[in-house]
C-alpha positions, 0 to 999 in steps of 0.5 A: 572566439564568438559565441555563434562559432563555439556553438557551431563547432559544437553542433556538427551535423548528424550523418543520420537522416533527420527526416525520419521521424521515428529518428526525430521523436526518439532525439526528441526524447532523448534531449526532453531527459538529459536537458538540464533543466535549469531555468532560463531568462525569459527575456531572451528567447533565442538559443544561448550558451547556456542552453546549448551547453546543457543539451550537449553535456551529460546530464547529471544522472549519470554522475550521481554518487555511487551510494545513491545509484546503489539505493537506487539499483536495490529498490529496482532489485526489490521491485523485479523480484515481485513481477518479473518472469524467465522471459523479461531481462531482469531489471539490474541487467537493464539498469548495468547496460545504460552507461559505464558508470551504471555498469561500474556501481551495479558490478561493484555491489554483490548485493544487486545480484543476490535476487535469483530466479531459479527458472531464468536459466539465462541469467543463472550462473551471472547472478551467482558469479556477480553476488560474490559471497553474499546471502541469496534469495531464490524465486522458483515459479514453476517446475525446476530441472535438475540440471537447473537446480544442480546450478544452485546447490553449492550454494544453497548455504548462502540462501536466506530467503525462498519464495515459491509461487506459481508462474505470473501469468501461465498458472504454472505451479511449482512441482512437489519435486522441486519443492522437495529438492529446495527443502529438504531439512538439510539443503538450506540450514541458514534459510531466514525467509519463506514466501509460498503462494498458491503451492496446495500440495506443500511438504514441509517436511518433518523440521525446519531450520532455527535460523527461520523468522518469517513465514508467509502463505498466500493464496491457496496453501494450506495451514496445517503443514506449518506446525511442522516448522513451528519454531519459537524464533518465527517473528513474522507470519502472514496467512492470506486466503489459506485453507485448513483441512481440519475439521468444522469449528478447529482453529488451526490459526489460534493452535499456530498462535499459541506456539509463537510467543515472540512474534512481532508482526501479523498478518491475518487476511481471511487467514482461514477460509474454511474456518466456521466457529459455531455459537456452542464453541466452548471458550478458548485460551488467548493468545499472549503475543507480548512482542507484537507490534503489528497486527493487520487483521482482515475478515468478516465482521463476526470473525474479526471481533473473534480473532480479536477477542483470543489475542493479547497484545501490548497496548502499543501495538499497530493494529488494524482491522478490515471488512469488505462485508457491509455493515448493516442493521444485523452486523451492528453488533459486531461493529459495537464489539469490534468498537469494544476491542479497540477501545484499549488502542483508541486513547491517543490525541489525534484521530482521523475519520475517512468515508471514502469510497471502495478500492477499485476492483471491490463490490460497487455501492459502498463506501468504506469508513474508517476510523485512525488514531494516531499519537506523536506521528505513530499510527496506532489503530484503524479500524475500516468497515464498509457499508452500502446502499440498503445498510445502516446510514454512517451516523447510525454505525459510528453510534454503535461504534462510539457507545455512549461516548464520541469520536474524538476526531480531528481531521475528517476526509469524505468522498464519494459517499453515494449514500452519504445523506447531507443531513448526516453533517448535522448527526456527525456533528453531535458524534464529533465535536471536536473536528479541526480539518474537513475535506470534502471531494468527488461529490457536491451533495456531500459538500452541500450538507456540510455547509448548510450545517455551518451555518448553524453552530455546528463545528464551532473549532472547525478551522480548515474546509477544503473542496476539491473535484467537484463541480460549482454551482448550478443544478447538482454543483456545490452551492455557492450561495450557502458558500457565501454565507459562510464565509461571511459567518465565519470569516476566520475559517480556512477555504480552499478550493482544489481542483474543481470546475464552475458550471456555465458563467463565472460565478462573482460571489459577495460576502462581507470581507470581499469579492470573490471571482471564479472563473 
């Protein structure tokens, strides 16, 4: 049998319409994710068997082993848990519904089911018959019938984890009632996990059960409460954007602290807000978290070298500070401080300088500098500042960063620095002798003063130089001329160029190795 007959036996005409287009874009579509795509000969641009064969034949995800799918399905679980509502069909239930095998893996594994909205009333009773005998983490983000909440009691012993938030989107907060109901001391004595955010009016109650590791408050919940529940097993406590309603100088934080000996990780996000320490505070006990191997710290400057100064942790903790305050002439002092205080997690071989731009969403008209050391892959601290238009130059803030001494940097990353003054390449260079690697993107300027600080004998182990985002040559484009010069200077120096657009004629560069053509 003949090729073109096979194929035409294959291809039997679609009883729909193809002159909707709607019908056409969506075949479209449906064959640009199914196709297989394994390369063709080029030679051959006429439809072969091949390809005719692929676009008719499942394509290979629908029999991707079982584990993988499962990996595939928790990810999505863990994801939904974080951004969906009562009114969205839930991920997995998505997931079951694109073909029989989906349907099949999804049904055989109890734990795809075991993340329950107790709000989403359609799905309720699903969720608990298909997680079998498995733990369960239940999300409340708004008020709780009791009818709703009658679905879940018997088995409020398999509950681990209970996230309690307001309602994305509606600014709905869960109801003291339905808080009480979930936890009351005896209701879930296995609980493993608690996650409140934006929940002012919590009750705790007067204990919590041995069984809780990890305490997370986000958003509007108040501090006091948690010494309630303190319990020496907690191994994992976040506090972001939270309040206490103690009176000024009283660090409800540190008080938590010394009652946590065993944590292993903490996060700290302007834990305390209305927090204020006066200059006349008398000193305080340290907190020795021996266990710790994680520490995330983000505030203003004075109160990070504070909260730093009362902690004791191993030296081989993670640690990383942050501040979206800008650093300036006033603020240098605490940025020496700061300095000070990771000087005991800064002895590791490898260390990365990054002055970048902001995040999106932050002041505008500040870069943010930040300082990484890491050993055998393992990051062990970051310390990430800002400053901006008016503040102190970089070069001044890594000084008092560094003292008498100098970074021992291997690999520096700038971008976007507005107030990042070419000349300070040449200040750098006496702060960071030892730079290996050096990207440069999203500004010419940047890049110009880097180059005409090559020229000299700056950067002398410098080995790697790459350009990326930024517009050649021209009035404001990277110099191409300096550009030559040191190519010609340093012929064993690796240049790379990603991603960046010449500005009117190709450019056609000399140097005393080769020509190089841009166009």
């Amino acid at each position: 049998m003949s090729v073109a007959m096979i194929q035409s036996r294959r291809l039997r005409p679609s009883p729909i319409n193809s002159d909707n287009h709607a019908i056409r874009r969506h075949r479209l579509a449906i064959v640009a994710h199914d196709l297989d795509q394994r390369p063709y000969n080029a030679m051959h641009p006429e439809p072969s068997f091949a390809t005719t064969h692929a676009a008719t034949t499942r394509a290979d995800v629908h029999n991707l082993p079982a584990e993988i799918l499962l990996s595939v399905f928790l990810h999505i679980v863990a994801d939904d848990s974080a951004l969906a509502t009562r009114h969205v069909t839930p991920a997995i239930v998505v997931a079951s519904q694109v073909c029989s095998r989906w349907r099949s893996v999804a049904l055989d594994h109890s734990q795809c089911w075991g993340s329950i909205d107790i709000c989403a009333r359609r799905w309720a009773r699903t969720f608990i018959e298909r997680s079998g005998n498995l733990s369960l983490t239940l999300t409340a983000r708004e008020h709780v019938s009791t009818e709703q909440l009658s679905i879940f009691e018997p088995h409020f012993a398999r509950v681990r984890e209970l996230v309690l938030s307001s309602s994305a989107g509606e600014g709905k907060r869960l109801s003291t009632e339905t808080a009480s109901s979930l936890l009351s001391p005896t209701a879930m004595h296995a609980l493993e996990s608690l996650h409140l955010e934006d929940q002012p009016h919590y009750d705790y109650h007067a204990a919590a059960p041995p069984t809780l590791r990890r305490v997370i408050l986000r958003d509007g919940c108040y501090i006091s409460p948690l010494f309630s529940i303190l319990t020496s097993n907690l191994v994992h406590l976040e506090l972001s954007q939270c309040y206490s309603a103690e009176g000024t100088g009283f660090d409800a934080v540190h008080s938590i602290l010394l009652a946590l000996p065993d944590l292993q990780t903490l996060v700290l996000n302007y834990a305390q807000k209305s927090y204020f320490a006066p200059a006349s505070t008398p000193p305080v006990e340290p907190a020795t978290l021996s266990r710790l191997r994680q520490l995330h710290v983000r505030d203003t400057l004075s109160n990070l070298v504070r909260r730093l100064q009362l902690l004791q942790v191993p030296r081989e903790t993670q640690i990383t500070v942050a501040s979206e305050e800008p650093v300036s002439i006033a603020t240098l002092s605490a940025v020496a401080a700061l300095a000070v205080t990771m000087s005991t997690h800064t002895s590791a071989a490898s260390h990365n300088l990054v002055i970048d731009a902001p995040a999106p969403g932050t002041c505008t008209g500040r870069i943010a500098l930040s300082y990484q050391t890491s050993q055998g892959g393992h990051e062990l601290a970051r310390m990430e500042l800002a400053t901006g238009a008016g503040h102190a130059p970089v070069p001044c803030i890594l000084r008092k960063f560094l003292g008498p001494g100098h970074l021992h940097v291997h690999k520096m990353h700038a971008s976007h620095g507005h107030f990042f003054a070419p000349c300070a390449w040449t200040d750098l260079h006496y702060l960071a002798p030892e730079v290996k690697q050096v990207t440069i993107s999203g500004q010419a300027n940047i890049a110009n003063g880097l180059l005409r600080a090559l020229q000299t004998k700056a950067y002398s182990g410098l080995e790697e130089l790459t350009i990326a985002d930024v517009v050649l040559g021209g009035r404001g484009g990277v110099d191409m001329s300096a550009w030559a010069r040191v190519r010609a200077a340093r012929p064993t120096l690796d240049v790379r160029m990603e991603k960046c657009t010449v500005r009117a004629n190709p450019l056609t560069l000399a140097s005393s190795r080769d020509a190089f053509v841009y166009c």
